[in-house]
N, C-alpha and C positions, 0 to 999 in steps of 0.2 A: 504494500500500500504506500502508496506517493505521500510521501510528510510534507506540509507547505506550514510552513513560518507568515505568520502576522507579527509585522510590530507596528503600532499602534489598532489593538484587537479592539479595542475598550470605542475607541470612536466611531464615526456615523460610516464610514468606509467597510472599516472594517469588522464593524457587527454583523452589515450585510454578507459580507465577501465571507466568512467563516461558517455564515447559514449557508450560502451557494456551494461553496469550496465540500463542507460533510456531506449535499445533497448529491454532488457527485463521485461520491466516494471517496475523498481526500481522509486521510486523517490532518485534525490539526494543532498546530501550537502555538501559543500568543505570550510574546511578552509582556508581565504583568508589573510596571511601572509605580503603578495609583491606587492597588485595592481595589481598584473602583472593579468592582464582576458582574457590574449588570446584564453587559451585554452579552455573557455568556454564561449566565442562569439556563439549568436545561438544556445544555449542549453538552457533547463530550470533546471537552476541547484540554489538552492539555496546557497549563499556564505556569513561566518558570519569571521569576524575577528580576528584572533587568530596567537598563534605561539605554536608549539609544547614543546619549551625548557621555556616556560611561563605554569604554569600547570591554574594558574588563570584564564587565560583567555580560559579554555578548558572546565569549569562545564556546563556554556549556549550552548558552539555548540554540546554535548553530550546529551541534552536534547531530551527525543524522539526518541533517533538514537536505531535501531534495529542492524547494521549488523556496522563494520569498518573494513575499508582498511588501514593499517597505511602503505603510498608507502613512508612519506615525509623521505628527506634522504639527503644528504650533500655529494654529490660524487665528492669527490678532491683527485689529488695526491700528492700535494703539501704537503711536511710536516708542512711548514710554518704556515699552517689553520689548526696545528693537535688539537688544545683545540677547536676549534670552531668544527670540522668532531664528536670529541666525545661528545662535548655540545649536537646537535642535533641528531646523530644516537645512541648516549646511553641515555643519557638523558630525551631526546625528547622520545625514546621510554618508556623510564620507566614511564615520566609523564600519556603518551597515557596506560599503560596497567595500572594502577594504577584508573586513570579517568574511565576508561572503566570498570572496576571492580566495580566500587561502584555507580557507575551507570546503574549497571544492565543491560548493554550489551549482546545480545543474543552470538552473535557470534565476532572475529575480528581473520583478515587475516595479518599474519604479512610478509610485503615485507625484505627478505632479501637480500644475495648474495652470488654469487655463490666463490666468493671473501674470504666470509666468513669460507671456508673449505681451512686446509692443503692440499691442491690439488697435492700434491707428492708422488710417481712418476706421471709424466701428462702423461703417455703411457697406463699407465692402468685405466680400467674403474669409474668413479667418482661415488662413489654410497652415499646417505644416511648420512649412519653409517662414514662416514670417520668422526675423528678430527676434532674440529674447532679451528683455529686459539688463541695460548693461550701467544705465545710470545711477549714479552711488547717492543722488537724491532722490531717486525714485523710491515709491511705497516702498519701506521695507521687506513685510509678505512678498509681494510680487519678484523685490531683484533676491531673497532670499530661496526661491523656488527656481528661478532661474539661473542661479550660482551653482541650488544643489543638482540640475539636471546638468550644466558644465561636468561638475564633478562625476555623474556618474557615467556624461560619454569619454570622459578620460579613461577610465577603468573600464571602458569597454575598450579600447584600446589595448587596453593592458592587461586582456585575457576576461576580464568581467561575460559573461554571456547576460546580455540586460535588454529589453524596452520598455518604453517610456512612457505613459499615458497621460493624455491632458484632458480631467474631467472639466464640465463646466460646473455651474452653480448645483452643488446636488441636493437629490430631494426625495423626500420618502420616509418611509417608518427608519426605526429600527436607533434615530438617532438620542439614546441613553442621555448621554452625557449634555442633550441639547448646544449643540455650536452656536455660531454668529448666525448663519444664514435658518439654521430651525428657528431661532431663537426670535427671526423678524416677521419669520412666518407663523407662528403661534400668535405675537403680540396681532398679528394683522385678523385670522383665526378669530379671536378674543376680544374684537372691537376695538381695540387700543390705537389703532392707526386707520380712522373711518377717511382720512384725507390726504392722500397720494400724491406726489408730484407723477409726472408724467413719461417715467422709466421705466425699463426693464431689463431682461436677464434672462439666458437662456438656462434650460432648466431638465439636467438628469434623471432617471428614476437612479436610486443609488445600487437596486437591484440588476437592472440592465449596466450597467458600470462594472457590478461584479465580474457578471457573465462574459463581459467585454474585455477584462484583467483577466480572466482564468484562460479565455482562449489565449492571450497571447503568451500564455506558458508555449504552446507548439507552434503558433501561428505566425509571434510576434516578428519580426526583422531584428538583429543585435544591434542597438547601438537608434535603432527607429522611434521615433516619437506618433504619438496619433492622439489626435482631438475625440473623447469622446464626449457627443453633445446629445441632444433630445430637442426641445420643441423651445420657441422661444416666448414669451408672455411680458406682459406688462405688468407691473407690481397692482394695480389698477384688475384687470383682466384675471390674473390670479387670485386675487380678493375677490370675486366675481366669481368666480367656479367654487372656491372654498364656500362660500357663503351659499349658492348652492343646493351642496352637498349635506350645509347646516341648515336649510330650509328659512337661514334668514338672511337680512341686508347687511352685510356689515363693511361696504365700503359706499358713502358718500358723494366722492367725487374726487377732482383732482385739486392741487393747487400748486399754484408757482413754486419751481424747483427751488429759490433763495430762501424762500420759508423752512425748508428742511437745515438752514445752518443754525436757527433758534436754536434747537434741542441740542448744539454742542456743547453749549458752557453747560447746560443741566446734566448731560450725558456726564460731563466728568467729575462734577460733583459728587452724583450719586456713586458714581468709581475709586470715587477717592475714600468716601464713607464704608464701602463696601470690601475694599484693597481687592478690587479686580480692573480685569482692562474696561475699556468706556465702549460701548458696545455704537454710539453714535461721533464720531470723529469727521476731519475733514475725509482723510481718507477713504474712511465708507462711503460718503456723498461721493468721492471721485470715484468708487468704483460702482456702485450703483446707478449711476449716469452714464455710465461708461461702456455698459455691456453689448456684446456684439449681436447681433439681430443672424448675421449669415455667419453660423456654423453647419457643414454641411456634414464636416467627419466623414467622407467621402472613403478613405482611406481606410479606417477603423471599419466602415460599412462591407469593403472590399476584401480586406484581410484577414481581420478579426472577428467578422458576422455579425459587427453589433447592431445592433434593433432593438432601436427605442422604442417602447410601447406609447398608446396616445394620454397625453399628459394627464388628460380628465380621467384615467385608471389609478395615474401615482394621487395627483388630490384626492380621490376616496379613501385609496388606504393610507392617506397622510390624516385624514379627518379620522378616522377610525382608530388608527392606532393611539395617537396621541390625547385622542376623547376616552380610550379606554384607562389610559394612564393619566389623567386627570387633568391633562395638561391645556387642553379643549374644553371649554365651559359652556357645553349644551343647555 
């Protein structure tokens, strides 16, 4: 039986990828960093302790492992955590392709983002080959994700057997630990944002994402990168299907994009009171305005078989899981 290695098991990636990964007979293993075991309550998943930005503690849970999924990742937009975002998504990745290399790892799938590309102009189609992210004052996230896939086409170079995957915005059950991007979409859920500027973002199921990483265990290219996307929506439009789904109104209407920078000095207040990241930043405005409309993942559709289901499947079971876990207030 094929061992596949998750590191970061515990988040929204890779909750899914471990449900997918056992349903096809994988056995599996997660580094377990945080305690945190929600997301794998009721699996049989083997869990060893470790941290990615520690490479010591990474020789034993590499032991054995056939295939890795490296999803673990530090997604903030606070600048604040900028040495901690690049500790863990550059770092962290260099330790993992390093380890993995001289432990004779057959294959490893490396989670990027879609973040990680010059995404300019956003009206034209996002392919591939675009630039990644090189300037040292760009979003941290973004040049952080795009340093750690430099890193790991070096080490493909250098014997690594690696490709590369660029989700876009992901969505769907399964996210435990609640991220930035669940986290906008519950408050939206929830009534808490009845008034919209007039953006959007294209939008994964996190389940077809998995499907989409396990194929490129046989399928991938070494050293290839591929966009996996899904459907695109407006923050607006997706409030409109969620709402739906819950039989009532819960988005309003829209209003001018400048209004969204109010909630920053409030965003960071309550971050300061709570000693976490500020979940509304300039950053987040830049990248939620930013989002690219033409993702085709032409590539990923041709190679890797991915097929995105239609969007209005992942909102039901986004309203359902999350309403069953109290998180949705019916």
């Amino acid at each position: 039986m094929t061992l596949a290695l998750i590191t970061g098991g515990s988040g929204h990636a890779g909750a899914a990828l471990q449900r997918e990964l056992l349903n096809q007979g994988y056995k599996v293993r997660c580094i377990d960093f945080d305690k945190d075991h929600r997301a794998h309550e009721g699996l049989e998943v083997d869990l060893i302790e470790g941290d990615v930005t520690k490479k010591d503690t990474l020789w034993k849970i590499f032991e054995g492992v056939d295939v890795v999924f490296h999803t673990a990742a530090f997604i903030c937009l606070d600048r604040r955590y900028k040495d901690l975002i690049r500790n863990v998504n550059v770092v962290g990745t260099e330790n993992v392709c390093d380890v993995a290399l001289q432990s004779g790892i057959k294959k490893m799938i490396h989670f990027s983002s879609v973040d990680a590309f010059n995404r300019f102009p956003i009206d034209q189609p996002l392919l591939e080959d675009k630039d990644l992210v090189k300037d040292k004052n760009a979003i941290p996230y973004d040049l952080s994700k795009a340093d750690a896939q430099r890193v790991v086409l070096e080490y493909c170079n250098n014997g690594l057997e690696a490709s590369i995957i660029h989700p876009v915005n992901i969505f769907g059950p399964y996210d435990y630990k609640v991220g930035l991007g669940t986290e906008g979409l519950l408050d939206l859920a929830n009534g808490k944002t009845p008034r919209l500027p007039n953006w959007g973002y294209n939008y994964v199921d996190v389940r077809d994402l998995s499907k989409t990483a396990i194929s490129a265990i046989e399928k991938g290219r070494n050293g290839q990168n591929y966009l996996v996307a899904g459907e695109y929506r407006s923050f607006i439009e997706l409030g409109q299907m969620i709402g739906e789904v819950l039989g009532k109104d819960i988005v309003k209407g829209s209003i001018p994009g400048f209004l969204a920078y109010l909630l920053v000095p409030f965003s960071y207040i309550n971050s300061v009171r709570n000693s976490k990241p500020s979940t509304r930043t300039l950053d987040t405005i830049h990248t939620g305005k930013t989002g690219n409309k033409l993702v085709p993942s032409t590539l990923a559709r041709k190679e890797l078989n991915h097929t995105p289901r239609p969007i209005m499947e992942t909102v039901i079971d986004f309203v359902k899981f999350y309403s069953d876990r109290g998180l949705i207030k019916i």
